[in-house]
C-alpha positions as CSV (number, residue, x, y, z in Angstrom):
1,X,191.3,101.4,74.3
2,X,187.6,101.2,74.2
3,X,186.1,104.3,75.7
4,X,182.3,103.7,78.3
5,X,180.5,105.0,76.0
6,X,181.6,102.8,73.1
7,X,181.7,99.5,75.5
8,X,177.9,100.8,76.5
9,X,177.2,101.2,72.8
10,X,178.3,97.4,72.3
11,X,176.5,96.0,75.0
12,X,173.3,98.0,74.1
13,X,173.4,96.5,70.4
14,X,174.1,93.3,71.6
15,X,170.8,93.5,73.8
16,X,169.0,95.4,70.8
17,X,170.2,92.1,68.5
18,X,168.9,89.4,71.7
19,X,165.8,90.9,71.7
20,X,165.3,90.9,67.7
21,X,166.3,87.0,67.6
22,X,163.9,86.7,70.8
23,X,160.9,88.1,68.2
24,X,162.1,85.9,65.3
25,X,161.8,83.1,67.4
26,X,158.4,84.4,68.5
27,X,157.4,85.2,65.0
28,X,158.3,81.8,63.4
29,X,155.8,79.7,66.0
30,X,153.3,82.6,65.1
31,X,153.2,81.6,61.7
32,X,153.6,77.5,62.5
33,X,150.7,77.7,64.3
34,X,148.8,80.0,61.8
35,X,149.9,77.3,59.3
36,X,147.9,74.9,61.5
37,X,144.8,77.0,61.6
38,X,144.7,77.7,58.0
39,X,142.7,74.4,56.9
40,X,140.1,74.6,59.0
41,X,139.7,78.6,57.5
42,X,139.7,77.2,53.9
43,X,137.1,74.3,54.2
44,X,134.9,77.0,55.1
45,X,136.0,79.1,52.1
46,X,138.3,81.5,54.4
47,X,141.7,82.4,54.9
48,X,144.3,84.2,56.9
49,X,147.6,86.1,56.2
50,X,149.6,87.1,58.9
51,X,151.2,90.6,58.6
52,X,153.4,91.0,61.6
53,X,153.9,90.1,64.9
54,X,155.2,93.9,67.1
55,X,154.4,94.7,70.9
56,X,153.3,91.3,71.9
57,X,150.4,91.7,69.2
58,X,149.7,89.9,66.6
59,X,148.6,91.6,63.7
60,X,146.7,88.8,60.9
61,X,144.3,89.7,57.9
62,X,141.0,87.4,57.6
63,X,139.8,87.3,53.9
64,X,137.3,85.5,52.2
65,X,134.5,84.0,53.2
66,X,136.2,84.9,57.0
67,X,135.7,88.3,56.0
68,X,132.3,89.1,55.9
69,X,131.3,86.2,58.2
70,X,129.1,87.1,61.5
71,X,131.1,84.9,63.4
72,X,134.5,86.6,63.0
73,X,134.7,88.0,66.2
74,X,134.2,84.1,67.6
75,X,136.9,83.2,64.9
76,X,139.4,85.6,65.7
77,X,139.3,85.8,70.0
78,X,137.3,82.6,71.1
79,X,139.5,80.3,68.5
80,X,142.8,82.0,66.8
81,X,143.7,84.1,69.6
82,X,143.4,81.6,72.3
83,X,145.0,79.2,70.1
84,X,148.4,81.6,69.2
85,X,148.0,83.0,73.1
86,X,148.0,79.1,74.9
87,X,151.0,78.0,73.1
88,X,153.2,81.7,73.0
89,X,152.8,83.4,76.2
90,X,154.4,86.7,74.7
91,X,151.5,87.3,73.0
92,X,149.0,89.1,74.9
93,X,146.3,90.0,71.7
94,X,146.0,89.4,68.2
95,X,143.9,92.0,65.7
96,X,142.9,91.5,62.6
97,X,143.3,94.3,60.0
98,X,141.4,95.1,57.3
């Protein structure tokens, strides 16, 4: 017999495992549309990595010529974050780290 606090135990894990598939799911258009942005970043002689995806933010590294560019700011909230945050509602920010 399967005490409450083992039958809570499952149900909590099974949530715990809902929400991680629920992220991978988020994560994988993260980085499909990140895959779409990356062409225009390299004709300009930039890039993008992205590192991870926790909290509903979006954490991404801009390198090259993206990194020292005055217009990052423009790059990052005006053209990749609205991009990522349009198409995946869960994400409410994305931050790029150096």
């Amino acid at each position: 017999m399967v005490s409450n606090k083992q039958f809570n135990d499952i149900i909590l894990m099974g949530d715990k495992m809902e929400n991680k598939t629920k992220e991978n799911e988020i994560e994988l258009k993260i980085i499909a549309l990140i895959d779409k942005i990356r062409p225009f970043l390299i004709s300009d002689g930039g890039n993008l990595e992205f590192i991870k995806y926790e909290n509903n933010i979006v954490y991404i590294r801009l390198f090259g010529a993206c990194k020292d560019c005055s217009m990052i700011d423009i790059t990052l909230k005006d053209g990749i974050e609205e991009m990522i945050t349009s198409e995946i509602p869960e994400v409410k920010e994305v931050i790029n780290v150096d």
